[in-house]
N, C-alpha and C positions, 0 to 999 in steps of 0.2 A: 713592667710587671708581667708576671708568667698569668695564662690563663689559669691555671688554678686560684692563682693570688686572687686573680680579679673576681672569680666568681667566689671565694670567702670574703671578700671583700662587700660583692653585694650583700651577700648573705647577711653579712653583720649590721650593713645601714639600709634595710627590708625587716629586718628581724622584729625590733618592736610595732613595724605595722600587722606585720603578720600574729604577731600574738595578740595585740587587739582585735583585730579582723576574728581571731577566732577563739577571743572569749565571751561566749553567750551569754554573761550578763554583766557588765562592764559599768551599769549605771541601774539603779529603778527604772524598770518600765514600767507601763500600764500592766501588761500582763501578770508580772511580780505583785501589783497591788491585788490584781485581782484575786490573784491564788491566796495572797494575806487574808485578805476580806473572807473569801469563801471558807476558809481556817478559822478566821475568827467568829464565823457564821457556826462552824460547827464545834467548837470549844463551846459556847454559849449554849447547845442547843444539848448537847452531855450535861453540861451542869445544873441547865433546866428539867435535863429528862424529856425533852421535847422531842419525841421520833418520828412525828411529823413534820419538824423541821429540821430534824437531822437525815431521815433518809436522802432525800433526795440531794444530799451534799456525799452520799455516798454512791462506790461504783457499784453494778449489779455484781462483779468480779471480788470484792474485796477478801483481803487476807488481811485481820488484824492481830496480833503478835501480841500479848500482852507481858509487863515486866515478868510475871510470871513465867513465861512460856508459853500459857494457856494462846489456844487458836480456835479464834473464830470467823466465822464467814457473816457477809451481810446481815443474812436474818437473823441469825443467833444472835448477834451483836446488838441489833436493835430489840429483840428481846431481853436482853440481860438488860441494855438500858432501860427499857419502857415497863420491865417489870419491877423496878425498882433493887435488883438483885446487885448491882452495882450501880450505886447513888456517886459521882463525884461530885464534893460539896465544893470545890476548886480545882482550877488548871490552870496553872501561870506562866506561859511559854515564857523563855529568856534566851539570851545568845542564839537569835533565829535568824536562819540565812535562807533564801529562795533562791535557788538554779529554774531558770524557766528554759526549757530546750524544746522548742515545737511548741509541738501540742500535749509535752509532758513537763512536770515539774518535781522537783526534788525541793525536801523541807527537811533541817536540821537544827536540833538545839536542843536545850536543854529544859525543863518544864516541873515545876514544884506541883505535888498532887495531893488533894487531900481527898480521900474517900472511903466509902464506907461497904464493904464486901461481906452478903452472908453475913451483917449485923455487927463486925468487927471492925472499928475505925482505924485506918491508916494514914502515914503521911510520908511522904518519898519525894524524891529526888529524881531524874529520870534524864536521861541523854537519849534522842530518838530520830527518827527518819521517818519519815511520810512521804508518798508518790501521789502524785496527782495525776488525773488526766482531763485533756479539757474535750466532754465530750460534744458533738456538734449540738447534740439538740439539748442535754440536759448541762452545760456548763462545767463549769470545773468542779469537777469529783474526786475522794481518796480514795485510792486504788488499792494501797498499800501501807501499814504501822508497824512498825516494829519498833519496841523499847527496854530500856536497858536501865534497871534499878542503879546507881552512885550510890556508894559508900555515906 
């Protein structure tokens, strides 16, 4: 066999360890619960209106995206929530996947919404992405929202 052969050859019986070796989430980890939990810490805490227990699930950095387009940062955010100016009366993630990579985490899926904007009831549909970051001292925080209204 020609040195090339042989080393397409390794290649091909390495290859499935190497793509394990370097898929960062390949099973549940701890981590992966974590970031779930802290998500599901702050789902709960929108729906309650609770910005005392949603702040601090969020980053001091945040960019969140609304289906709208509308953008807001941290404090706006928690104001719009805590003034009641958007009420969600539900959020029901679905099809949710967690990438943990470090100290960063990527969240995907899909999320039925029911809420109430400026006194007009809505209900939507939504595909979306959220970044986490796990900060050392305050824990895993969303860094980042972005969401996209479905038909």
């Amino acid at each position: 066999m020609t040195r090339p052969g042989r080393v397409a050859l390794l290649l091909l019986l390495l290859a499935p360890g190497l793509v394990r070796a370097t898929d960062p989430t390949p099973e549940k980890t701890a981590e992966e619960s974590a970031v779930r939990a802290a998500d599901a810490r702050r789902i709960e805490a929108m729906v309650q209106g609770d910005t005392k227990a949603l702040a601090p699930l969020l980053a001091p950095g945040l960019t969140y995206v609304h289906s709208s387009g509308d953008l807001e940062n941290r404090e706006h955010f928690l104001e719009t929530i805590g003034t009641g100016r958007l009420d969600y009366v539900s959020l029901v993630p679905s099809d949710v996947a967690v990438r943990v990579l470090g100290n960063t985490a990527v969240i995907t899926g899909k999320a039925d919404v029911k809420l109430v904007f400026q006194g007009k009831e809505n209900a939507l549909v939504l595909r979306f992405t959220s970044v986490w970051f796990k900060s050392p001292d305050a824990g895993w925080q969303m860094l980042a929202w972005q969401s996209t209204r479905l038909p």
